[in-house]
C-alpha positions as CSV (number, residue, x, y, z in Angstrom):
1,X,10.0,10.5,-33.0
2,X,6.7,11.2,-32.2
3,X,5.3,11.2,-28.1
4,X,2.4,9.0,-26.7
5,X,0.5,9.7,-23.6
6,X,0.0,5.7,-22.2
7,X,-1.7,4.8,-19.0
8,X,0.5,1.2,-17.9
9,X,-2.2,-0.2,-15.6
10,X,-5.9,-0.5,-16.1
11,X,-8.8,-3.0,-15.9
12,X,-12.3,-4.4,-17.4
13,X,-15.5,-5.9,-16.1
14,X,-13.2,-8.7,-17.1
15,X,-11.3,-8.3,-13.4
16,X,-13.7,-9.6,-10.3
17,X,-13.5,-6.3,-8.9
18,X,-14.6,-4.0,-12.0
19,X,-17.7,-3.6,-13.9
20,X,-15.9,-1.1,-16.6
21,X,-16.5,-2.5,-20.3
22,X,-14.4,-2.5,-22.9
23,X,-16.1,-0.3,-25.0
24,X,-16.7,2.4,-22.2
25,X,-13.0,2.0,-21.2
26,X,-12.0,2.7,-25.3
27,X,-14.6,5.3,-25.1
28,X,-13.1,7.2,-21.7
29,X,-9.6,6.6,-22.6
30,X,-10.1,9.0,-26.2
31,X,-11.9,11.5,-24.8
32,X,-9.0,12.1,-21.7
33,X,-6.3,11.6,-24.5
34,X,-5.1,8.3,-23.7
35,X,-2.8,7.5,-26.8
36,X,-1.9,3.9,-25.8
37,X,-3.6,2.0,-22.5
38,X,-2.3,-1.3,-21.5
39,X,-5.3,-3.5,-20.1
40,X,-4.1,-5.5,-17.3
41,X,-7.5,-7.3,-15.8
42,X,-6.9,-10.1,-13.3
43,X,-5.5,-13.2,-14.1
44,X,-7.5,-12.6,-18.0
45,X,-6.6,-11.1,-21.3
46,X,-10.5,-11.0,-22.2
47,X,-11.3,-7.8,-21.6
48,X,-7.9,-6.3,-23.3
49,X,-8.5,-8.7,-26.1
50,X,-12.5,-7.2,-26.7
51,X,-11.1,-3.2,-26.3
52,X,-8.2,-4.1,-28.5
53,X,-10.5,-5.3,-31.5
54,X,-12.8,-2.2,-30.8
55,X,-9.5,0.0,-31.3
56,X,-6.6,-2.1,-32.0
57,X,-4.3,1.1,-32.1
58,X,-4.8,2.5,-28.8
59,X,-4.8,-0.9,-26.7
60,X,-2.2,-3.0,-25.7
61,X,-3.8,-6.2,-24.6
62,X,-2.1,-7.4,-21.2
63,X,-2.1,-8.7,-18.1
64,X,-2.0,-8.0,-14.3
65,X,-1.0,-12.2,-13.4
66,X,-0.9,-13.2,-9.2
67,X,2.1,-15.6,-8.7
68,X,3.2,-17.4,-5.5
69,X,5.3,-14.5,-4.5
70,X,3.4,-11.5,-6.0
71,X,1.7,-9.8,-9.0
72,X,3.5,-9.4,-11.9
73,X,2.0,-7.0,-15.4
74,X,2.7,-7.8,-18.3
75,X,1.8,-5.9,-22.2
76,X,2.0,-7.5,-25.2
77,X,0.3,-10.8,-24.3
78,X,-0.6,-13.5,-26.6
79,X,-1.8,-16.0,-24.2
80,X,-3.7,-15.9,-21.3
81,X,-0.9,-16.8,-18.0
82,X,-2.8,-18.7,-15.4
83,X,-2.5,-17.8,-11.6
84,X,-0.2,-19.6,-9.2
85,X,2.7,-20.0,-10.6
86,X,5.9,-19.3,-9.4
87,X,7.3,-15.8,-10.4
88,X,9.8,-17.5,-12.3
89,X,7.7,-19.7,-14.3
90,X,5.1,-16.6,-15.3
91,X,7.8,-15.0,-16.4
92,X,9.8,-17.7,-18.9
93,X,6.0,-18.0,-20.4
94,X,5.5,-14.3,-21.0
95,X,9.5,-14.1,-22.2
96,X,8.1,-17.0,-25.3
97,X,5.4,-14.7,-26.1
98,X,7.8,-11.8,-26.3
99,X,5.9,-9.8,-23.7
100,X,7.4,-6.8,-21.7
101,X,7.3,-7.6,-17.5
102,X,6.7,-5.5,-15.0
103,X,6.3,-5.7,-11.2
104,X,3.2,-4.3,-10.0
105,X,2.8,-2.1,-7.0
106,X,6.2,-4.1,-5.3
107,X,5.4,-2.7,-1.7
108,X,1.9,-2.0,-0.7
109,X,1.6,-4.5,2.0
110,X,-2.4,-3.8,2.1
111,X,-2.7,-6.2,-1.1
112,X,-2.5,-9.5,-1.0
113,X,-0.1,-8.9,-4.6
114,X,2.6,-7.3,-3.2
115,X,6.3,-8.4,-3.2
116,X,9.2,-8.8,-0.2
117,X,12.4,-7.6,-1.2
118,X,14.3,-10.9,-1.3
119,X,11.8,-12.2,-4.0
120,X,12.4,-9.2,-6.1
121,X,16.0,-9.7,-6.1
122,X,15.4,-13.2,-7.1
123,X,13.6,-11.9,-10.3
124,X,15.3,-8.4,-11.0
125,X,17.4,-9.9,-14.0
126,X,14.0,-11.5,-15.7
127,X,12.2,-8.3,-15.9
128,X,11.3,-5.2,-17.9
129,X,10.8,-2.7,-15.1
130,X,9.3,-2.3,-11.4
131,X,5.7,0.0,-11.0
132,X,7.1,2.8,-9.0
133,X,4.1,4.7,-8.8
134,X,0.3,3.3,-8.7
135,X,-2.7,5.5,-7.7
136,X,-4.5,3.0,-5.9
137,X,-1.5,2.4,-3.0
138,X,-3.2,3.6,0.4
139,X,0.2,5.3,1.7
140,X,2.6,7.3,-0.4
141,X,4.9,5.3,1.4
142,X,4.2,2.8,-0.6
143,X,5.2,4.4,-4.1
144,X,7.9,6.3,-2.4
145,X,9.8,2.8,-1.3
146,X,9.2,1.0,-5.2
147,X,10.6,4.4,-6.4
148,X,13.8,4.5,-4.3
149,X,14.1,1.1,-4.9
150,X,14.1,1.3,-8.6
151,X,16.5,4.3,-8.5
152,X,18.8,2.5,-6.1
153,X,19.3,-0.5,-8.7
154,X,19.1,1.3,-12.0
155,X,15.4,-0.3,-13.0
156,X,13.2,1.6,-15.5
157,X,9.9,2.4,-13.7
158,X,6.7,2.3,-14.7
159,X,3.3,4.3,-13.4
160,X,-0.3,3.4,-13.8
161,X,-3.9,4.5,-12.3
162,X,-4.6,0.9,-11.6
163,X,-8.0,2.2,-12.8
164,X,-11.5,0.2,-12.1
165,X,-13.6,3.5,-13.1
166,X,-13.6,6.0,-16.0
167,X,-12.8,8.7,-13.5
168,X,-9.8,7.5,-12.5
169,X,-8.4,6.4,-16.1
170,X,-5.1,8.9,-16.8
171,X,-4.2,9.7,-13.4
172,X,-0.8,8.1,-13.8
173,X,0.6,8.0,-16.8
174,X,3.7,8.1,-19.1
175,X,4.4,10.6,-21.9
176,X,7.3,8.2,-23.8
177,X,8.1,7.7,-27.6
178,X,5.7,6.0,-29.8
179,X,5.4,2.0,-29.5
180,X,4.2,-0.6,-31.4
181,X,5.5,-3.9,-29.7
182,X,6.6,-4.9,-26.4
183,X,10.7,-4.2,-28.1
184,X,9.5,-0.6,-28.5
185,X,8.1,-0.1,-25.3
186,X,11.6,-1.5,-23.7
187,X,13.4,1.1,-25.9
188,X,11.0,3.9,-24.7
189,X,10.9,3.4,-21.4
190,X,13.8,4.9,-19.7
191,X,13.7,8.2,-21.3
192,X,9.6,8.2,-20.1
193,X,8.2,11.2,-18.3
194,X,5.6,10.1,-15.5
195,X,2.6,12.6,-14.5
196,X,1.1,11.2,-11.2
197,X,-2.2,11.9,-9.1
198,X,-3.1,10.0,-6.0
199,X,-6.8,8.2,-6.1
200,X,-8.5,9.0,-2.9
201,X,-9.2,5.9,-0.5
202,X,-12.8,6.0,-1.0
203,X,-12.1,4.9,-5.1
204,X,-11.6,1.2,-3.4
205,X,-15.6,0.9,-2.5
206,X,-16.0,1.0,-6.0
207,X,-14.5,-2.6,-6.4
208,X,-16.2,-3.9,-3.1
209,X,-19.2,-2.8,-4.9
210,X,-18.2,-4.4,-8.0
211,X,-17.3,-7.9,-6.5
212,X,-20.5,-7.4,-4.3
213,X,-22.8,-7.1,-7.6
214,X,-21.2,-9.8,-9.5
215,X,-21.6,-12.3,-6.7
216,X,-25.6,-11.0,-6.5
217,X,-25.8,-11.5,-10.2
218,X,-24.2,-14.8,-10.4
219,X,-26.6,-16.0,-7.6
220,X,-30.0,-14.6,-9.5
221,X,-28.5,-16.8,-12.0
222,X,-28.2,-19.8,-10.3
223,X,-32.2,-19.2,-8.9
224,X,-32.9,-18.3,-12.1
225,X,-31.5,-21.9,-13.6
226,X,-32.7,-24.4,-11.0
Protein backbone atom coordinates (compact mmCIF):
# COMPACT_ATOMS: atom_id res chain seq x y z
CA UNK A 1 0.00 0.00 0.00
CA UNK A 2 1.37 2.98 -1.05
CA UNK A 3 1.87 6.24 1.69
CA UNK A 4 0.40 9.81 1.25
CA UNK A 5 1.63 12.93 2.90
CA UNK A 6 -2.01 14.86 3.69
CA UNK A 7 -2.42 18.16 5.49
CA UNK A 8 -6.33 17.60 7.42
CA UNK A 9 -7.01 21.31 7.84
CA UNK A 10 -6.58 24.13 5.49
CA UNK A 11 -8.40 27.20 3.99
CA UNK A 12 -9.20 29.59 0.77
CA UNK A 13 -9.98 33.22 0.24
CA UNK A 14 -13.26 31.37 0.38
CA UNK A 15 -13.00 31.66 4.56
CA UNK A 16 -13.57 35.51 5.91
CA UNK A 17 -10.25 35.42 7.35
CA UNK A 18 -8.04 34.19 4.22
CA UNK A 19 -7.13 35.71 0.99
CA UNK A 20 -5.28 32.31 -0.21
CA UNK A 21 -6.75 31.15 -3.76
CA UNK A 22 -7.33 28.05 -4.87
CA UNK A 23 -4.99 27.98 -7.44
CA UNK A 24 -2.06 29.37 -5.30
CA UNK A 25 -3.07 26.84 -2.49
CA UNK A 26 -2.88 23.77 -5.34
CA UNK A 27 0.24 25.50 -6.42
CA UNK A 28 2.00 25.64 -2.72
CA UNK A 29 0.68 22.39 -1.60
CA UNK A 30 2.89 20.46 -4.90
CA UNK A 31 5.77 22.21 -4.49
CA UNK A 32 5.97 21.26 -0.34
CA UNK A 33 4.83 17.69 -1.27
CA UNK A 34 1.37 17.82 -0.13
CA UNK A 35 -0.12 14.36 -1.64
CA UNK A 36 -3.70 14.90 -0.41
CA UNK A 37 -4.96 18.41 1.32
CA UNK A 38 -8.37 18.50 2.76
CA UNK A 39 -9.91 22.22 2.23
CA UNK A 40 -11.92 23.09 5.19
CA UNK A 41 -12.89 26.97 4.57
CA UNK A 42 -15.53 28.38 6.89
CA UNK A 43 -18.95 27.45 6.79
CA UNK A 44 -18.23 26.93 2.52
CA UNK A 45 -17.15 24.17 0.24
CA UNK A 46 -16.35 26.88 -2.64
CA UNK A 47 -12.99 27.25 -2.39
CA UNK A 48 -12.38 23.25 -1.98
CA UNK A 49 -14.80 22.76 -4.80
CA UNK A 50 -12.55 25.47 -7.26
CA UNK A 51 -8.93 23.68 -5.99
CA UNK A 52 -10.50 20.29 -6.40
CA UNK A 53 -11.38 20.90 -10.24
CA UNK A 54 -7.84 22.49 -10.72
CA UNK A 55 -6.35 19.15 -9.29
CA UNK A 56 -9.03 16.70 -8.49
CA UNK A 57 -6.40 14.19 -7.15
CA UNK A 58 -4.73 16.04 -4.64
CA UNK A 59 -7.91 17.77 -2.99
CA UNK A 60 -10.38 16.57 -0.87
CA UNK A 61 -13.10 19.14 -0.87
CA UNK A 62 -14.35 19.75 2.78
CA UNK A 63 -15.42 21.66 5.37
CA UNK A 64 -14.51 23.37 8.76
CA UNK A 65 -18.77 23.90 9.83
CA UNK A 66 -19.51 26.24 13.38
CA UNK A 67 -22.37 24.43 15.23
CA UNK A 68 -24.20 25.60 18.46
CA UNK A 69 -21.64 23.79 20.60
CA UNK A 70 -18.47 23.96 18.48
CA UNK A 71 -16.63 23.47 15.08
CA UNK A 72 -16.80 20.40 13.57
CA UNK A 73 -14.38 19.32 9.94
CA UNK A 74 -15.52 17.37 7.75
CA UNK A 75 -13.80 15.74 4.11
CA UNK A 76 -15.54 14.27 1.57
CA UNK A 77 -18.36 16.86 1.28
CA UNK A 78 -21.02 16.95 -1.26
CA UNK A 79 -23.08 19.67 0.08
CA UNK A 80 -22.40 22.68 1.51
CA UNK A 81 -23.62 22.28 5.74
CA UNK A 82 -24.92 25.69 6.87
CA UNK A 83 -23.89 27.24 10.29
CA UNK A 84 -25.95 26.95 13.49
CA UNK A 85 -26.99 23.89 13.79
CA UNK A 86 -26.81 21.70 16.50
CA UNK A 87 -23.73 19.29 16.56
CA UNK A 88 -26.02 16.54 16.15
CA UNK A 89 -27.92 17.75 13.23
CA UNK A 90 -24.44 18.70 11.19
CA UNK A 91 -23.43 15.58 11.78
CA UNK A 92 -26.65 13.19 10.53
CA UNK A 93 -26.34 15.59 7.29
CA UNK A 94 -22.61 14.91 6.70
CA UNK A 95 -23.34 10.94 7.74
CA UNK A 96 -26.06 11.07 4.29
CA UNK A 97 -23.31 12.42 2.23
CA UNK A 98 -21.01 9.78 3.50
CA UNK A 99 -18.51 12.32 4.83
CA UNK A 100 -15.74 11.52 7.36
CA UNK A 101 -16.19 13.96 10.92
CA UNK A 102 -13.85 15.36 12.81
CA UNK A 103 -13.75 17.72 15.81
CA UNK A 104 -11.67 20.59 15.22
CA UNK A 105 -9.20 22.02 17.72
CA UNK A 106 -11.75 20.52 20.84
CA UNK A 107 -9.92 22.76 23.57
CA UNK A 108 -8.51 26.02 22.58
CA UNK A 109 -10.74 28.22 24.59
CA UNK A 110 -9.27 31.49 22.61
CA UNK A 111 -11.81 30.49 19.69
CA UNK A 112 -15.03 31.01 19.68
CA UNK A 113 -15.18 27.05 17.94
CA UNK A 114 -14.02 25.22 20.64
CA UNK A 115 -15.78 22.45 22.50
CA UNK A 116 -16.58 21.69 26.55
CA UNK A 117 -16.04 18.24 27.44
CA UNK A 118 -19.70 17.28 28.16
CA UNK A 119 -20.69 18.15 24.52
CA UNK A 120 -17.98 15.98 23.19
CA UNK A 121 -19.21 13.08 25.03
CA UNK A 122 -22.58 13.79 23.70
CA UNK A 123 -21.17 13.36 20.12
CA UNK A 124 -18.10 10.86 20.54
CA UNK A 125 -20.17 7.85 19.11
CA UNK A 126 -21.17 10.08 15.73
CA UNK A 127 -17.69 10.89 14.81
CA UNK A 128 -14.70 9.93 12.78
CA UNK A 129 -11.90 11.32 15.01
CA UNK A 130 -10.99 14.45 17.39
CA UNK A 131 -8.01 17.17 15.97
CA UNK A 132 -5.43 16.46 18.49
CA UNK A 133 -2.90 18.65 17.14
CA UNK A 134 -3.53 22.17 15.24
CA UNK A 135 -0.79 24.65 14.58
CA UNK A 136 -2.68 27.68 15.06
CA UNK A 137 -3.70 26.81 19.02
CA UNK A 138 -1.99 29.77 21.12
CA UNK A 139 -0.91 27.32 24.09
CA UNK A 140 0.47 23.73 23.64
CA UNK A 141 -1.84 23.26 26.32
CA UNK A 142 -4.29 23.20 24.11
CA UNK A 143 -3.10 20.27 21.69
CA UNK A 144 -1.71 18.50 24.71
CA UNK A 145 -5.36 18.25 26.48
CA UNK A 146 -7.29 17.01 22.72
CA UNK A 147 -4.35 14.60 22.62
CA UNK A 148 -4.72 13.02 26.08
CA UNK A 149 -8.15 13.08 25.57
CA UNK A 150 -8.21 11.16 22.47
CA UNK A 151 -5.71 8.58 23.93
CA UNK A 152 -7.76 8.34 27.05
CA UNK A 153 -10.96 7.21 24.99
CA UNK A 154 -9.42 5.27 22.12
CA UNK A 155 -10.32 8.13 19.33
CA UNK A 156 -8.19 8.28 16.13
CA UNK A 157 -6.63 11.72 15.96
CA UNK A 158 -6.21 13.93 13.43
CA UNK A 159 -3.49 17.04 12.85
CA UNK A 160 -3.72 20.02 10.58
CA UNK A 161 -1.76 23.52 10.02
CA UNK A 162 -5.12 25.15 10.02
CA UNK A 163 -3.24 27.09 7.28
CA UNK A 164 -4.48 30.76 5.97
CA UNK A 165 -0.93 31.32 4.21
CA UNK A 166 1.28 29.36 1.84
CA UNK A 167 3.93 29.43 4.51
CA UNK A 168 2.23 27.63 6.88
CA UNK A 169 0.64 24.81 4.48
CA UNK A 170 2.39 21.26 5.74
CA UNK A 171 3.23 22.14 9.18
CA UNK A 172 0.98 19.46 10.50
CA UNK A 173 0.39 16.70 8.65
CA UNK A 174 -0.24 12.89 8.41
CA UNK A 175 1.86 10.39 6.52
CA UNK A 176 -1.14 7.41 6.27
CA UNK A 177 -2.00 4.97 3.46
CA UNK A 178 -3.36 6.08 0.24
CA UNK A 179 -7.19 7.28 0.16
CA UNK A 180 -9.71 7.85 -2.22
CA UNK A 181 -13.03 8.32 -0.26
CA UNK A 182 -14.04 9.32 3.14
CA UNK A 183 -14.26 4.95 3.84
CA UNK A 184 -10.54 4.99 3.00
CA UNK A 185 -9.54 7.73 5.05
CA UNK A 186 -11.49 5.92 8.19
CA UNK A 187 -9.46 2.73 7.34
CA UNK A 188 -6.17 4.78 7.32
CA UNK A 189 -6.39 6.67 10.01
CA UNK A 190 -5.42 4.87 12.99
CA UNK A 191 -2.19 3.50 11.79
CA UNK A 192 -1.37 7.46 10.65
CA UNK A 193 1.97 8.99 11.55
CA UNK A 194 1.59 12.79 12.55
CA UNK A 195 4.70 15.34 11.89
CA UNK A 196 3.80 18.59 13.91
CA UNK A 197 5.31 22.28 13.93
CA UNK A 198 3.86 25.04 15.98
CA UNK A 199 2.82 28.34 13.90
CA UNK A 200 4.14 31.35 15.79
CA UNK A 201 1.34 33.76 17.33
CA UNK A 202 2.15 36.50 15.01
CA UNK A 203 0.70 33.97 11.86
CA UNK A 204 -2.95 35.24 13.38
CA UNK A 205 -2.44 39.02 12.07
CA UNK A 206 -2.46 37.53 8.78
CA UNK A 207 -6.32 36.81 9.07
CA UNK A 208 -7.04 40.18 10.95
CA UNK A 209 -5.51 41.54 7.87
CA UNK A 210 -7.42 39.37 5.68
CA UNK A 211 -10.90 40.13 7.27
CA UNK A 212 -9.68 43.83 7.52
CA UNK A 213 -9.18 43.93 3.54
CA UNK A 214 -12.22 42.18 2.58
CA UNK A 215 -14.43 44.49 4.61
CA UNK A 216 -12.41 47.59 2.81
CA UNK A 217 -13.00 45.97 -0.44
CA UNK A 218 -16.63 45.23 0.02
CA UNK A 219 -17.08 48.90 1.10
CA UNK A 220 -15.26 50.45 -2.21
CA UNK A 221 -17.81 48.35 -3.65
CA UNK A 222 -20.68 49.55 -2.18
CA UNK A 223 -19.26 53.46 -3.11
CA UNK A 224 -18.45 52.20 -6.17
CA UNK A 225 -22.35 51.02 -6.85
CA UNK A 226 -24.38 53.86 -5.42
Amino acid sequence: MSMVRAEMHCHTQASKDCLLSPERLVQCCTSKGIDRVIVTDHNSIAGAVAAHRIDPQRVVVGEEIMTTRGELLAAYVQEEIPPGLSPQEAIARLREQGAFVSVAHPFDSSRKGSWREEHLLEILPLVDAVETFNSRCLRTVHNRRATEFALRLGLAGTVGSDAHTCWELGRATLALSDFSDAEGLRRAIRSAQATTRWSPPWIHLTSRYAVFRKRVQRLLDTSMSA
